[in-house]
C-alpha positions in Angstrom: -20.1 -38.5 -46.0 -21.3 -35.6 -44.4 -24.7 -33.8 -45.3 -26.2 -30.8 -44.8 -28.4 -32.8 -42.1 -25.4 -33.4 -40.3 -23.8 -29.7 -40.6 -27.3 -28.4 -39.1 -27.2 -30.7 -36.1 -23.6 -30.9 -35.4 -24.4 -26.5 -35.9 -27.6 -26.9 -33.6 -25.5 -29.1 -30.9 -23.0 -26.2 -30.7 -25.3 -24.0 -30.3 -27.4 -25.5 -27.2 -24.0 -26.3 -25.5 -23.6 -22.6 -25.8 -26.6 -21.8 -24.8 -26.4 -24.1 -21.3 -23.3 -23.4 -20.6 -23.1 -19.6 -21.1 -25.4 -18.7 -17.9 -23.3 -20.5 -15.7 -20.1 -18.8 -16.3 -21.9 -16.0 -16.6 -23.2 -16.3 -13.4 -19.8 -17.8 -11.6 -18.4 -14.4 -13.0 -21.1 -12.0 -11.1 -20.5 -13.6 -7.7 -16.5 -13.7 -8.2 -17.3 -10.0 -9.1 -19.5 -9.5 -6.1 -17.1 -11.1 -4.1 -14.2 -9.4 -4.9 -15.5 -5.9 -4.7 -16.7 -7.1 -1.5 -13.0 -7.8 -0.2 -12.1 -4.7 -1.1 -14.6 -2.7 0.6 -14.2 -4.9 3.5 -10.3 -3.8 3.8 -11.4 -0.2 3.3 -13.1 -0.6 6.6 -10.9 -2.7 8.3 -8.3 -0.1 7.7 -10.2 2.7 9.2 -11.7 0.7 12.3 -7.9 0.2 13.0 -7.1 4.5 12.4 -10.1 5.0 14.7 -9.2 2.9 17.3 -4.9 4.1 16.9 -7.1 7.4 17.4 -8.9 6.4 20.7 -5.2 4.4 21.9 -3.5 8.2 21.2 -6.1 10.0 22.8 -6.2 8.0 26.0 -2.2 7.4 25.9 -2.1 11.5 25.8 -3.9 12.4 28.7 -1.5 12.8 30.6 0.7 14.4 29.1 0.9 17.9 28.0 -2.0 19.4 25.9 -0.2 20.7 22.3 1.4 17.3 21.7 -1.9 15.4 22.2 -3.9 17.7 19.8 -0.7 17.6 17.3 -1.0 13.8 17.1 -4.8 14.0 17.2 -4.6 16.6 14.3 -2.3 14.3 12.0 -4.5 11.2 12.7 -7.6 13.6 11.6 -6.1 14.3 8.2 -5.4 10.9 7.8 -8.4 9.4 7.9 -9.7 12.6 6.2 -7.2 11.8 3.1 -8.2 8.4 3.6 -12.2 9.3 3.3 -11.2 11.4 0.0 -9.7 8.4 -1.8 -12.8 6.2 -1.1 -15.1 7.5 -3.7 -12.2 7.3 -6.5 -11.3 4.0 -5.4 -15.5 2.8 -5.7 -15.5 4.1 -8.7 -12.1 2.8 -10.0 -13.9 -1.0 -8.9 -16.9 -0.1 -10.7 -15.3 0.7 -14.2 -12.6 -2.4 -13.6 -15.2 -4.6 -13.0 -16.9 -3.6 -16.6 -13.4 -4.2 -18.1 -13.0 -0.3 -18.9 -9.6 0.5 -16.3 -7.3 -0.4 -14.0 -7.7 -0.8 -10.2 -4.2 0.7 -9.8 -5.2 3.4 -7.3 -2.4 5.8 -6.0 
């Protein structure tokens, strides 16, 4: 037979399992988070290290060569990694509000 005794401490066990277990997922969730945005930020500067040094390989490549088609290729590398530098704060942003659940990280 079951009493209100046992309702209240089968209801009070529920509870402090809840209570335990809710800070640790919790917590797993902010460092997969952390991490994640973390990735992501890493790439963003592992993708412009590599324009930067394709700039510095073009520029030294060019030398020799005549002086419009080094500061052609030079000037579409620049707007590059200016379009590039345009598209970062959207894309911090976009990470911020995914993280909170609010959009998508589908970035264009």
């Amino acid at each position: 037979m079951i009493t209100n005794y046992h309702r209240h401490l089968f209801l009070l066990t529920i509870v402090v399992i809840f209570l335990v277990l809710f800070p640790i997922v919790n917590c797993t969730s902010d460092q997969m988070k952390a991490r994640s945005v973390e990735k992501k930020m890493q790439t963003t500067a592992i993708i412009r290290n590599t324009l930067n040094n394709i700039l510095e390989e073009e520029r030294l490549n060019n030398d020799s060569e005549e002086e419009h088609l080094n500061n052609d290729s030079e000037e579409e590398i620049k707007h590059l990694l200016a379009d590039m530098m345009k598209i970062y704060p959207k894309r911090r942003a976009a990470l911020f509000h995914a993280m909170r659940g609010k959009r998508s990280t589908n970035i264009t």
